[in-house]
C-alpha positions as CSV (number, residue, x, y, z in Angstrom):
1,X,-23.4,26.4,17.5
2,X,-23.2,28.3,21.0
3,X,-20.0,27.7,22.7
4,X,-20.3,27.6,26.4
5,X,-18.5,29.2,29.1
6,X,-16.8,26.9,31.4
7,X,-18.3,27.0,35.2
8,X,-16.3,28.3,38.7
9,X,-16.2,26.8,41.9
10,X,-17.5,28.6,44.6
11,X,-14.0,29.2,46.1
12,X,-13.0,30.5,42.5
13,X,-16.0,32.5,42.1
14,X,-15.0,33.7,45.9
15,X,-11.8,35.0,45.1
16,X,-12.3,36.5,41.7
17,X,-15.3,38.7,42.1
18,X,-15.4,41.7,44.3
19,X,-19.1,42.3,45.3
20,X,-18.9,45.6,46.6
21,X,-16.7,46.5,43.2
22,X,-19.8,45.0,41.1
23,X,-22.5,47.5,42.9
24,X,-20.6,50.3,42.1
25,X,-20.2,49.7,38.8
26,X,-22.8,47.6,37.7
27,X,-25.9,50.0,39.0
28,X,-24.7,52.9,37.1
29,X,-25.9,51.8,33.9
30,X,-27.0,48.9,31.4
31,X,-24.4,46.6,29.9
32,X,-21.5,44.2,31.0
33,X,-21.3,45.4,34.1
34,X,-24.8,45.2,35.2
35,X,-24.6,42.2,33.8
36,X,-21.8,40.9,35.8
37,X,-23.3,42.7,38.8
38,X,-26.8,40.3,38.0
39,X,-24.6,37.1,36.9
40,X,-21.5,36.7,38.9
41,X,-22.1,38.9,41.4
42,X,-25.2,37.6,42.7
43,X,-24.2,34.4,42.9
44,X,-20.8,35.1,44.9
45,X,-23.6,37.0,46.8
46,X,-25.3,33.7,47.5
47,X,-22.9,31.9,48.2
48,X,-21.1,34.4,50.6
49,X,-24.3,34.5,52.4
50,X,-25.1,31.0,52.4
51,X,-21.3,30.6,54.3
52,X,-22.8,33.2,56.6
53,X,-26.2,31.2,57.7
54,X,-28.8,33.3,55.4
55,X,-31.8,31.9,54.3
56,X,-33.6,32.0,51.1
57,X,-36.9,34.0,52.5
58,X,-34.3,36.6,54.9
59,X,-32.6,38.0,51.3
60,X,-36.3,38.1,49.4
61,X,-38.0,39.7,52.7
62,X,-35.0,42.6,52.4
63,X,-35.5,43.1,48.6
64,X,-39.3,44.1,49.6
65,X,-37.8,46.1,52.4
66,X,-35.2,47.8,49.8
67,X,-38.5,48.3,47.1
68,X,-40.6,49.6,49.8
69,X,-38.6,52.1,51.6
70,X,-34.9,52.3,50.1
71,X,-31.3,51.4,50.1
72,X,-30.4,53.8,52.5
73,X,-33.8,53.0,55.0
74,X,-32.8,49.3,54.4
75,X,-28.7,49.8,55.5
76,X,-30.1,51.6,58.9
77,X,-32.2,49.2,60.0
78,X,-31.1,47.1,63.1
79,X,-30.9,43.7,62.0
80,X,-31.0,43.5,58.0
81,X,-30.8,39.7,58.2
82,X,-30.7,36.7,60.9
83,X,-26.7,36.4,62.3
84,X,-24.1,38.9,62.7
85,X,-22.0,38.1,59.8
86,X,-24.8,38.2,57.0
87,X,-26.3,41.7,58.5
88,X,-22.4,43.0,59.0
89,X,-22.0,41.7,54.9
90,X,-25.2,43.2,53.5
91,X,-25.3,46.0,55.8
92,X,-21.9,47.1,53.8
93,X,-23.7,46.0,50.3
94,X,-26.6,48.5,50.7
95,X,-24.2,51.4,52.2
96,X,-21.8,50.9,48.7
97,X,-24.9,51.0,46.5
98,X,-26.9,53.8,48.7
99,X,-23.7,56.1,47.7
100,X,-24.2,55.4,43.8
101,X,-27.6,54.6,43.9
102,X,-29.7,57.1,45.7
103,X,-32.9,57.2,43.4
104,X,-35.7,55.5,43.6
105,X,-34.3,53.4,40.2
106,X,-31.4,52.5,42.0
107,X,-33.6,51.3,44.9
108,X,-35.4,49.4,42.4
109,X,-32.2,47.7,40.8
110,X,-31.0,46.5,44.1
111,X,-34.3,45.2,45.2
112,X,-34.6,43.1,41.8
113,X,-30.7,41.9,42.6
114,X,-31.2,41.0,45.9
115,X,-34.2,38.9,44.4
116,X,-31.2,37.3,42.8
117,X,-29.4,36.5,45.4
118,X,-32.3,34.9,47.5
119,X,-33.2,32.8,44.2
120,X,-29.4,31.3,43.4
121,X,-29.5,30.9,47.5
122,X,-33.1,28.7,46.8
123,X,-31.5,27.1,44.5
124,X,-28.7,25.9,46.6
125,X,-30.9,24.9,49.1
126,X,-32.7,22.6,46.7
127,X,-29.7,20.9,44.8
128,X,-28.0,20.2,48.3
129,X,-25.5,22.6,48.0
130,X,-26.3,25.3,50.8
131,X,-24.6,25.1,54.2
132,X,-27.0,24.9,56.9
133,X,-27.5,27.7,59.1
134,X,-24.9,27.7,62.4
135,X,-26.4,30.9,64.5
């Protein structure tokens, strides 16, 4: 018998989990924290950005971006994603993991998280739950 976990809001999961906390620890290595940083954290990610106006496609088209030329490339581009708040948000993301990341593994890691994040924002999208874009 397999006994489950109860769910968190999103205002729970909101004010419990510290994103930029979960990056630093949870790209270092395997374990509970990557697995927090992967479970958790990527879906206070999604919803943080959902609140912001991301879409789906703007987080999966940045994971390429982070896979094809960095963390650090990514964090000083112009516009990481579509509205002020979201780039302000994941611009400060991919800084904090750039400065505990800086391999090519660690590039790697982030891409497949912010995969993550753009699925659990799909998701949203298709159970009803997302907010709709307001830039």
């Amino acid at each position: 018998m397999t006994t489950q976990r109860p769910g968190k809001t999103d205002s729970e999961l909101l004010e419990t989990t510290d994103v930029p906390t979960l990056l630093r620890y949870g790209l270092g290595g395997n374990g509970p924290r990557r697995t927090a940083l992967f479970g958790d954290g990527a879906v206070t990610a999604a919803i943080t950005l959902d609140r912001q106006g991301a879409l789906p496609r703007s987080v999966a088209f940045l994971a390429k971006v982070v896979r094809s030329g960095g963390i650090r490339y990514a964090a000083d581009l112009d516009e990481l994603l579509p509205g002020e708040a979201a780039a302000r948000t994941v611009r400060g993301w991919l800084t904090d993991a750039a400065n505990v990341a800086p391999d090519v593994a660690g590039d790697d890691t982030v891409a497949r998280w912010l995969d993550a994040v753009a699925a659990v924002l799909e998701l949203r999208h298709e159970a009803g739950t997302a907010i709709a874009p307001t830039w």
